[in-house]
C-alpha positions as CSV (number, residue, x, y, z in Angstrom):
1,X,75.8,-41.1,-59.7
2,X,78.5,-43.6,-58.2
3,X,77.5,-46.0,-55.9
4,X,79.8,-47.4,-53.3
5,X,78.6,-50.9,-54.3
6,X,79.8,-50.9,-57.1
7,X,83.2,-49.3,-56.3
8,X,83.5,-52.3,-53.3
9,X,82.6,-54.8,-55.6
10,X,85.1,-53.8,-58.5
11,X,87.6,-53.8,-55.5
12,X,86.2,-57.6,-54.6
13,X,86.8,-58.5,-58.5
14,X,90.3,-57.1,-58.7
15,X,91.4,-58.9,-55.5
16,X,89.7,-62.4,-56.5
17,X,91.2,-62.0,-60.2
18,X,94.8,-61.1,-58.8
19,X,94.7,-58.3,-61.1
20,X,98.1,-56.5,-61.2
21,X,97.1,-53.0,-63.3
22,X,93.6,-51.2,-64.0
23,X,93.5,-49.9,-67.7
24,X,90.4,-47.4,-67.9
25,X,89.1,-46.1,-71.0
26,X,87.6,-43.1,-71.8
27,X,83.8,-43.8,-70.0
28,X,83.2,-41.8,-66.9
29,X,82.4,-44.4,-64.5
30,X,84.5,-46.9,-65.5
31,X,87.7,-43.9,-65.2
32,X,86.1,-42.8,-62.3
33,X,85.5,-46.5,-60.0
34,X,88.4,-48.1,-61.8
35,X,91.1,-45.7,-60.1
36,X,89.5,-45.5,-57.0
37,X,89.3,-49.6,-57.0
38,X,93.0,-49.6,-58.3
39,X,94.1,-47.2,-55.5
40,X,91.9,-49.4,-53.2
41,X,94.0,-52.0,-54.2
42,X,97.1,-50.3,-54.6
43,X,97.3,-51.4,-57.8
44,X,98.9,-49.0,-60.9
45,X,95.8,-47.5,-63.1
46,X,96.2,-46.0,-66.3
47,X,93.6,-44.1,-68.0
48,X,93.2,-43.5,-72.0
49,X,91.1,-40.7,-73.0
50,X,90.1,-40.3,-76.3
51,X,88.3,-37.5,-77.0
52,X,88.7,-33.6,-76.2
53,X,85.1,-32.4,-76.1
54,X,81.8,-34.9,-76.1
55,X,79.8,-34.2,-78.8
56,X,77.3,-31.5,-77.0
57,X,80.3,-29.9,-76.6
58,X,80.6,-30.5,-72.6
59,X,84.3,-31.1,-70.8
60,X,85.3,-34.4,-71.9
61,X,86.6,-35.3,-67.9
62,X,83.8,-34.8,-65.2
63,X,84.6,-33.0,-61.8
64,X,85.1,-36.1,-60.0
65,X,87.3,-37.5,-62.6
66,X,89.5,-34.4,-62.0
67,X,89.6,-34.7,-58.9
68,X,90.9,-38.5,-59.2
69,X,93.1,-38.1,-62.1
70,X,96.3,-37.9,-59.9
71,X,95.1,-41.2,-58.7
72,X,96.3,-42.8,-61.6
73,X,100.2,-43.2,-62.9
74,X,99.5,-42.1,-66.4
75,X,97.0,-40.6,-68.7
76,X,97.4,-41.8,-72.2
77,X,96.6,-39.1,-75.1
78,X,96.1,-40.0,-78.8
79,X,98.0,-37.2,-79.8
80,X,100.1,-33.8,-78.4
81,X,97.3,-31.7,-79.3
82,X,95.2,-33.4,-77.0
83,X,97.7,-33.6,-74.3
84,X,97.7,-30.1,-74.7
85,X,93.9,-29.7,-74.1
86,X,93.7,-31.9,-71.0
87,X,96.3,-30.0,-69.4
88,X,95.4,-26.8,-70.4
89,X,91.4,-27.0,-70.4
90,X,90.8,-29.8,-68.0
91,X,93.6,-29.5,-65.4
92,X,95.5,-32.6,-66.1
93,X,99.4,-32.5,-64.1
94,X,101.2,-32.1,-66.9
95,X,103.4,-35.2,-65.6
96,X,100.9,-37.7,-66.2
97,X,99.8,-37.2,-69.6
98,X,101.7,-39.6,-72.4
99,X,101.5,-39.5,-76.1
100,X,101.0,-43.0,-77.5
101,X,100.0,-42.4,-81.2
102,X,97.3,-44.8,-82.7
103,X,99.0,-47.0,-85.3
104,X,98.0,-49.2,-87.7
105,X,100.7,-51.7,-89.0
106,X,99.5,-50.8,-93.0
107,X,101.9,-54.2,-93.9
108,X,99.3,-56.2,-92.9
109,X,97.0,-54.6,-95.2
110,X,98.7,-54.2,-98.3
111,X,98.1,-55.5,-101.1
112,X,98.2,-54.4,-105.2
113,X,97.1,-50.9,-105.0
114,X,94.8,-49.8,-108.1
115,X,94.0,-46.3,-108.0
116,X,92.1,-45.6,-111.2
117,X,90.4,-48.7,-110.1
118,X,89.0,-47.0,-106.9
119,X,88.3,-44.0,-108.4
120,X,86.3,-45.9,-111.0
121,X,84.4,-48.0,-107.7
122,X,83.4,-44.7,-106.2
123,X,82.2,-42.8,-109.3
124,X,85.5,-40.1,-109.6
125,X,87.0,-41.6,-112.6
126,X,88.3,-38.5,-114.6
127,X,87.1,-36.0,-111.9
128,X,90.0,-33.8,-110.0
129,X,91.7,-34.7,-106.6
130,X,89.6,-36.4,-104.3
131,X,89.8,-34.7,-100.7
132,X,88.4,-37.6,-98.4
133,X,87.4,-37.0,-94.6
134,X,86.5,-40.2,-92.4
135,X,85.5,-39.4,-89.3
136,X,82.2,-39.0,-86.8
137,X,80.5,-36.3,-87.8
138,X,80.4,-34.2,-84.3
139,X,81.9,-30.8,-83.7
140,X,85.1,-31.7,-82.4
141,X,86.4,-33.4,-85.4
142,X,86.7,-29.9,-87.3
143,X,84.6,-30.9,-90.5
144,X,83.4,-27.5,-90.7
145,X,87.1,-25.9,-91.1
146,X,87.2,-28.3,-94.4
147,X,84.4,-27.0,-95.6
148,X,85.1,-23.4,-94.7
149,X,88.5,-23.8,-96.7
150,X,86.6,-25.8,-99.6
151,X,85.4,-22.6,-101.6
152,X,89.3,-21.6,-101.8
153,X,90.4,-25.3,-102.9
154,X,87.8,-25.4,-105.5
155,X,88.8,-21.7,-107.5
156,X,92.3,-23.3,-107.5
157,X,91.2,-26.6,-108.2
158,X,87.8,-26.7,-109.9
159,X,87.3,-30.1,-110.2
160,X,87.9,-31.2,-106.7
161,X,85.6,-33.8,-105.1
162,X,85.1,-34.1,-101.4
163,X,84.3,-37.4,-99.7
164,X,82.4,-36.9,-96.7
165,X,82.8,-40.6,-94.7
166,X,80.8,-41.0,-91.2
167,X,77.7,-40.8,-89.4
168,X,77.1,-38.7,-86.1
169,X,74.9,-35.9,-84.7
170,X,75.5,-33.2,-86.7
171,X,74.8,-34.9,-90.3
172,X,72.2,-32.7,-90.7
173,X,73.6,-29.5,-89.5
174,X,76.8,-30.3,-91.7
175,X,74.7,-30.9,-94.7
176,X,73.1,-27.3,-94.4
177,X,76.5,-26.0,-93.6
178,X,77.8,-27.6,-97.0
179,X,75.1,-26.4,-98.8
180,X,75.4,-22.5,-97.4
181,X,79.3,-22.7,-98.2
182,X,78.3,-23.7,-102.0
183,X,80.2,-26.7,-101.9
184,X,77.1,-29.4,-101.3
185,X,77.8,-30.4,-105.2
186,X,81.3,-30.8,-104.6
């Protein structure tokens, strides 16, 4: 539920901090009371959604959120596939969503790499390729189409390990799923 409190006072804050731009990102009520503050305001808003579906599988934009997303100048999208949901599944004018890429400047970061030295760290040395995914472990980050194609991977390459990285609600559930594709060894 919304309250028009806090809308009014998010409206008092952007006035008193001369704010010239609302950024909202990817929480309900802050999307939600930031552009209706913003066009309070008349101020710009841009909102950055990260996700496609919420973890129990619900639309990732709520009903009022739809029905303020024109309120803002741009949505931001991580990538064209998700553009591609938003406008297709959750009604986003295709005018306002953007693709801005996440980046990492991997410069920064470099340094002498060692691979045999890694693979010794994590317990791989001498094993086949190492198939690594990092991610939260919810449906929408497709761990179960890995480990649907893992049985097909592992006749071409036998040796094959999989790196599972992450923690989320469906650890369990993957584990089980793992363990009926015959890959939980792997």
């Amino acid at each position: 539920m919304h309250r028009t409190d806090d809308i009014l006072q998010t409206v008092r804050m952007l006035q008193e901090e001369n704010v010239g731009l609302v950024y909202t990102l990817d929480h309900e009520n802050a999307m939600f009371m930031g552009r209706l503050a913003a066009w309070r305001r008349s101020l710009p808003a841009v909102t950055s959604v990260h996700t496609t579906r919420r973890p129990d599988g619900r639309r990732t934009v709520s009903m009022l959120n739809r029905m303020t997303l024109s309120l803002a100048r741009c949505v931001i999208c991580m990538s064209e596939a998700q553009r591609r949901y938003l406008v297709r599944e959750e009604g986003l004018p295709e005018y306002l969503a953007v693709v801005i890429y996440n980046g990492v400047e991997t410069e920064r970061f470099a340094r002498e790499r060692d691979p045999q030295g890694a693979r010794r760290e994590l317990g791989l040395a001498g094993r086949g390729p190492a198939i690594a995914a990092l991610a939260e472990l919810r449906p929408d980050k497709g761990h179960r189409t890995l480990f649907r194609a893992a049985p097909g991977i592992l006749r071409e390459f036998p040796e094959a390990v999989f790196l599972i990285v992450g923690g989320g609600p469906e650890e369990s559930a993957l584990v089980a799923f793992a363990r009926e594709c015959g890959i939980d060894r792997s």
